[in-house]
C-alpha positions as CSV (number, residue, x, y, z in Angstrom):
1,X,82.9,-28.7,-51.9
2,X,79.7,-28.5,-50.0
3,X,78.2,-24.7,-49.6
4,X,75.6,-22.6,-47.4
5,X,72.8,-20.8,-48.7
6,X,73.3,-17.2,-47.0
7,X,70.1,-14.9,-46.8
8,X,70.5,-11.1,-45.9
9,X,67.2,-9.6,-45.7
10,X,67.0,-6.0,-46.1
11,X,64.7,-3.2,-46.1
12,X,65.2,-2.5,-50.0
13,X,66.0,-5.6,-51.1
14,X,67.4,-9.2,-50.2
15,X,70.4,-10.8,-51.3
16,X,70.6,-14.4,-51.9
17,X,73.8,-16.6,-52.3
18,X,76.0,-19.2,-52.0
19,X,79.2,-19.3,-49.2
20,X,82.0,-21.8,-49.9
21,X,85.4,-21.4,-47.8
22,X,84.8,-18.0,-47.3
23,X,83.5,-16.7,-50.9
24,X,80.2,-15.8,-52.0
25,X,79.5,-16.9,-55.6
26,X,76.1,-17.0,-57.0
27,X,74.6,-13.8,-55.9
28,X,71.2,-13.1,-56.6
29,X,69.2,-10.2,-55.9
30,X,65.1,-9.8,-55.1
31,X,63.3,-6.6,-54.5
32,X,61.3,-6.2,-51.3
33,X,57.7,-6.2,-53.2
34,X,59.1,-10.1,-53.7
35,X,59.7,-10.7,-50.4
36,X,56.5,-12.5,-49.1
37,X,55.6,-14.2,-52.8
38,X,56.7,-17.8,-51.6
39,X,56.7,-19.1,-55.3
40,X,59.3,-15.8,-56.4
41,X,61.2,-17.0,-53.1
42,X,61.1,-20.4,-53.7
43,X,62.3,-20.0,-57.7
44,X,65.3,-17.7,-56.6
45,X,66.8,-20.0,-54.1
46,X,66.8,-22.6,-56.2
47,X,68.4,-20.8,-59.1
48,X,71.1,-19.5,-56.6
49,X,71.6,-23.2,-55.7
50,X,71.6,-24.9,-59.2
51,X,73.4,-27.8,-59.1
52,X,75.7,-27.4,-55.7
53,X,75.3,-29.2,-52.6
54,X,74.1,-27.4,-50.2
55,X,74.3,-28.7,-46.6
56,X,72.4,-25.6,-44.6
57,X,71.3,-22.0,-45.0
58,X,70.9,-18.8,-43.0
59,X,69.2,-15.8,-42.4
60,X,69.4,-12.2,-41.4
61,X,66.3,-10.4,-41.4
62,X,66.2,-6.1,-40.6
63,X,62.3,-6.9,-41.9
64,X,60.8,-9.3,-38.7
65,X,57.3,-9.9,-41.1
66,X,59.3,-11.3,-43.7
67,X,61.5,-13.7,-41.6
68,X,59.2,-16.4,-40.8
69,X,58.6,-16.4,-45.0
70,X,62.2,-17.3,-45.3
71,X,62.2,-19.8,-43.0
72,X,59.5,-21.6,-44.2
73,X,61.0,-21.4,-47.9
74,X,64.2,-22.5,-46.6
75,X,62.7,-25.3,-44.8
76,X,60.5,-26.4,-47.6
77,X,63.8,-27.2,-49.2
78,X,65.2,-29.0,-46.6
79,X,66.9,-26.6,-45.5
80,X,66.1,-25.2,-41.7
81,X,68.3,-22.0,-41.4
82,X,70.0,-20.8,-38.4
83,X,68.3,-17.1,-38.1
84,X,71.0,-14.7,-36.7
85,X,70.2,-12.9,-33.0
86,X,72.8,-11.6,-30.0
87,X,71.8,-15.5,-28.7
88,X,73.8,-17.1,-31.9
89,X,77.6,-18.1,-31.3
90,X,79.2,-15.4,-33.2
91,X,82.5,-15.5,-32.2
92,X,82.6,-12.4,-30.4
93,X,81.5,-11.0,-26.8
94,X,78.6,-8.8,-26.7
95,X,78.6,-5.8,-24.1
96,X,75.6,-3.9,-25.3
97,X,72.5,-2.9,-22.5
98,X,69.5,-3.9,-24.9
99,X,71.4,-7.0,-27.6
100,X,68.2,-8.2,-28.8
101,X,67.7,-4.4,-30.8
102,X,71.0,-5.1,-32.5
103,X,70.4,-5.6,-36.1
104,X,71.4,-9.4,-37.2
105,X,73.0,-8.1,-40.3
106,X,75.4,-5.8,-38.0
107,X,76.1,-8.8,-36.1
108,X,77.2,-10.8,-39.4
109,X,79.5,-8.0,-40.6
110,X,81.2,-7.7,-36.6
111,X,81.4,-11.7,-36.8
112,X,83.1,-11.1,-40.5
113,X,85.5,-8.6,-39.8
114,X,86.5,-9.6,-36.7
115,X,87.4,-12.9,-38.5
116,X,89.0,-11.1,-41.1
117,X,90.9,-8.5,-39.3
118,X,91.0,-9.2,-35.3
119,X,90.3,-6.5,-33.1
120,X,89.7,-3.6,-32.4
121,X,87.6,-3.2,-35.4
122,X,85.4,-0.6,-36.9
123,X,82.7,-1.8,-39.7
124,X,80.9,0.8,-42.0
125,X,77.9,-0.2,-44.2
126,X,76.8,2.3,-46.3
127,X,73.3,0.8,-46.9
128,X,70.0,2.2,-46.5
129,X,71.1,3.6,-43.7
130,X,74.9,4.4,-42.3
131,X,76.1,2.3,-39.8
132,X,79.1,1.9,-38.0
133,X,79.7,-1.5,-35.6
134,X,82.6,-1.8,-33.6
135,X,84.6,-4.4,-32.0
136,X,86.9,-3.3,-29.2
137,X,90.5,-4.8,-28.2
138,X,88.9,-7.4,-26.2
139,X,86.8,-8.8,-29.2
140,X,83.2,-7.8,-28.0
141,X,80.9,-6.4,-29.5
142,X,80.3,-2.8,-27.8
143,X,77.9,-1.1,-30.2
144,X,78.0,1.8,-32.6
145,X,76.8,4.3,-34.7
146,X,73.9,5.2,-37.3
147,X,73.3,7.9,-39.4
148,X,70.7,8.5,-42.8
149,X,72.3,7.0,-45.4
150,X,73.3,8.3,-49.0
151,X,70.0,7.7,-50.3
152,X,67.9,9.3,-47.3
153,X,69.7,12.1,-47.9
154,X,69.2,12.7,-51.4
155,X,65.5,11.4,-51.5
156,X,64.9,13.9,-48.8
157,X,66.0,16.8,-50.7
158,X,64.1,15.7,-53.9
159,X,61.0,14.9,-52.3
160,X,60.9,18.1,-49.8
161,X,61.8,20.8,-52.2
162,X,59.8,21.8,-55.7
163,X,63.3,21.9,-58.0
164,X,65.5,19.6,-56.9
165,X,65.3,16.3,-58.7
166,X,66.3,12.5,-57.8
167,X,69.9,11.7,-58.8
168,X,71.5,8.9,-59.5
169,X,74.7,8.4,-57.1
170,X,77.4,7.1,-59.1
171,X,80.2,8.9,-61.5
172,X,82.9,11.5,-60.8
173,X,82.3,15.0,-58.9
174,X,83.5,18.3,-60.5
175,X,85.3,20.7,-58.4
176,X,82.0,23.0,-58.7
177,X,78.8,21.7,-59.6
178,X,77.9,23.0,-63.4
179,X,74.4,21.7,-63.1
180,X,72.0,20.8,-60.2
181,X,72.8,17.4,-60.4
182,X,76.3,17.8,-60.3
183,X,76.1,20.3,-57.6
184,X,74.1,17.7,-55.6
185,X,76.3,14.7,-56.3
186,X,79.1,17.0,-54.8
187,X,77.3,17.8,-51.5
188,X,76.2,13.4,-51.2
189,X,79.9,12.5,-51.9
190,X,82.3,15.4,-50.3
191,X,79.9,16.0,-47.2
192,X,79.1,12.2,-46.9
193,X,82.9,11.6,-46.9
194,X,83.3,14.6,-44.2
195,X,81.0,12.6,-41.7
196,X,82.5,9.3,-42.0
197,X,85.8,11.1,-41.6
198,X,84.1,12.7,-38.6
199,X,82.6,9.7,-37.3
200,X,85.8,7.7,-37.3
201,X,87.8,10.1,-35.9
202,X,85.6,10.7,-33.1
203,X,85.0,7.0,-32.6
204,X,89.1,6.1,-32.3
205,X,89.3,9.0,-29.2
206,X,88.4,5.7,-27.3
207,X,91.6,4.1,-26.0
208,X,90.0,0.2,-26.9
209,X,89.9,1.2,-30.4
210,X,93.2,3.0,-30.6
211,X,94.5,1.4,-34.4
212,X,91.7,-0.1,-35.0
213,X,91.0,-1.6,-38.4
214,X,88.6,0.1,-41.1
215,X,86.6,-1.9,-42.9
216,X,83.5,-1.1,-45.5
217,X,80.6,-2.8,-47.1
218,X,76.8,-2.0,-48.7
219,X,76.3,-0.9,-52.1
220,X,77.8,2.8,-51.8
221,X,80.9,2.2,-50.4
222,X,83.0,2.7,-53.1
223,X,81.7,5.4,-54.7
224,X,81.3,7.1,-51.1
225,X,85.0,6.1,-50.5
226,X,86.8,7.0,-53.4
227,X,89.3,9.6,-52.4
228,X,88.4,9.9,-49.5
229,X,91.8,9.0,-47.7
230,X,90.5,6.7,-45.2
231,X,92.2,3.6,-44.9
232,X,89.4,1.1,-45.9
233,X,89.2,-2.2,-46.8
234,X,85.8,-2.8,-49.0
235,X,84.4,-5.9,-49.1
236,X,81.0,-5.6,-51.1
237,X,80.0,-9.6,-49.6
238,X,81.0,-8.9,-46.1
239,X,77.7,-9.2,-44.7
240,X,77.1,-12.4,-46.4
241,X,80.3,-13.8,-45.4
242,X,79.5,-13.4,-41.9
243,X,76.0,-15.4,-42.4
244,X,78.9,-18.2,-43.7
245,X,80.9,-17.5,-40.9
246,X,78.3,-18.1,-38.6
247,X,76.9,-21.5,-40.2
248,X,80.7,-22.5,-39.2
249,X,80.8,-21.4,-35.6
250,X,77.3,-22.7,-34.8
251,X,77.9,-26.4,-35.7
């Protein structure tokens, strides 16, 4: 079965990989400092690739300096990608005053789960940054939401203050924190969880997303989510899914 080469290009790092039928196999990962060495580039596609046939590739680039890189890597291996913007076929409507600000890889993951799950739909990625996307009932694309994600916050607090360190965000909370760490893990997790809570809730007071779907990706979902009691579906690939998705529709 033939595959896609799917390129998410983010402001930390990029993820690389192969879509077939809807799955993502062959993930690889390269840091940003990467991003613009075309020999790095070149070496990690065709890794990713190895020996599957590959019959296009595309791209969704937060990081506009770096995009033109990828295409030309791409290209150089015969494969010209589609690069994701409001003017790609997507499968949704778009109803937004300024679509050309959107963020391609918040277009992928409204493309995926709308595929996924119809509409109304509500997407969080807890990357870099916290965003929420929504689809309403009539399957366009209407906007959302963004707030600092896990990492601002805790980067903030260790690079603005004299005591508090960096911590890692991963492992279980106490009910009390017995140690700095632990007492700043519990402020990321709980209160991170309180304003996704928050954010939902006040997003689903609008009568085009009354039962609207719930669905999560970027690297701190599930530790974010964990016990949270929101009805989420995580899907760590979803982004990358949608770059699939969108090879598909724009055939």
């Amino acid at each position: 079965m033939s595959a896609v080469v799917v390129v998410d290009v983010g402001n930390t790092s990029t993820s690389i990989g192969l879509c077939r039928a809807g799955r993502i196999s062959r993930l690889r990962r390269l840091p940003r400092k990467d991003n613009t060495v075309m020999t790095r580039m070149r070496r990690v596609v065709e890794d990713c690739i190895g020996s599957h046939r590959v019959v296009g590739s595309v791209v969704a680039s937060v990081v506009p300096t770096v995009t033109p890189v990828w295409q030309r890597v791409l290209a150089s291996g015969g494969m010209d990608p589609i690069v994701v913007t409001h003017r790609t076929e997507l499968g949704i409507g778009i109803d937004y005053p300024k679509p050309h600000t959107i963020g391609p890889d918040r277009l992928a993951n409204a493309c995926a789960a709308f595929h996924d799950f119809g509409a109304p739909v509500i997407v969080a990625d807890f990357g870099t940054a916290l965003t929420f996307d929504i689809v309403d009932v009539s399957a366009t694309y209407v906007g959302g939401v963004i707030a600092p994600g896990l990492p601002m916050m805790t980067d903030y607090l260790a690079e603005r203050t004299a005591l508090l360190p960096h911590i890692t965000l991963r492992g279980r909370c106490g009910p009390v924190g017995k140690s700095t760490e632990g007492a700043m893990r519990i402020g990321a997790r709980v209160g991170y969880r309180g304003a996704v809570r928050e954010i939902v809730a006040h997003l689903c007071e609008s009568d085009s997303l009354k039962g609207a779907h719930l669905c999560a990706t970027g690297g701190f979902a599930s530790w974010a989510l964990s016990g949270s009691g929101l009805d989420f579906k995580i899907d760590p690939h979803l982004t990358l899914r949608g770059l699939g998705r969108i090879f598909a529709l724009n055939q």
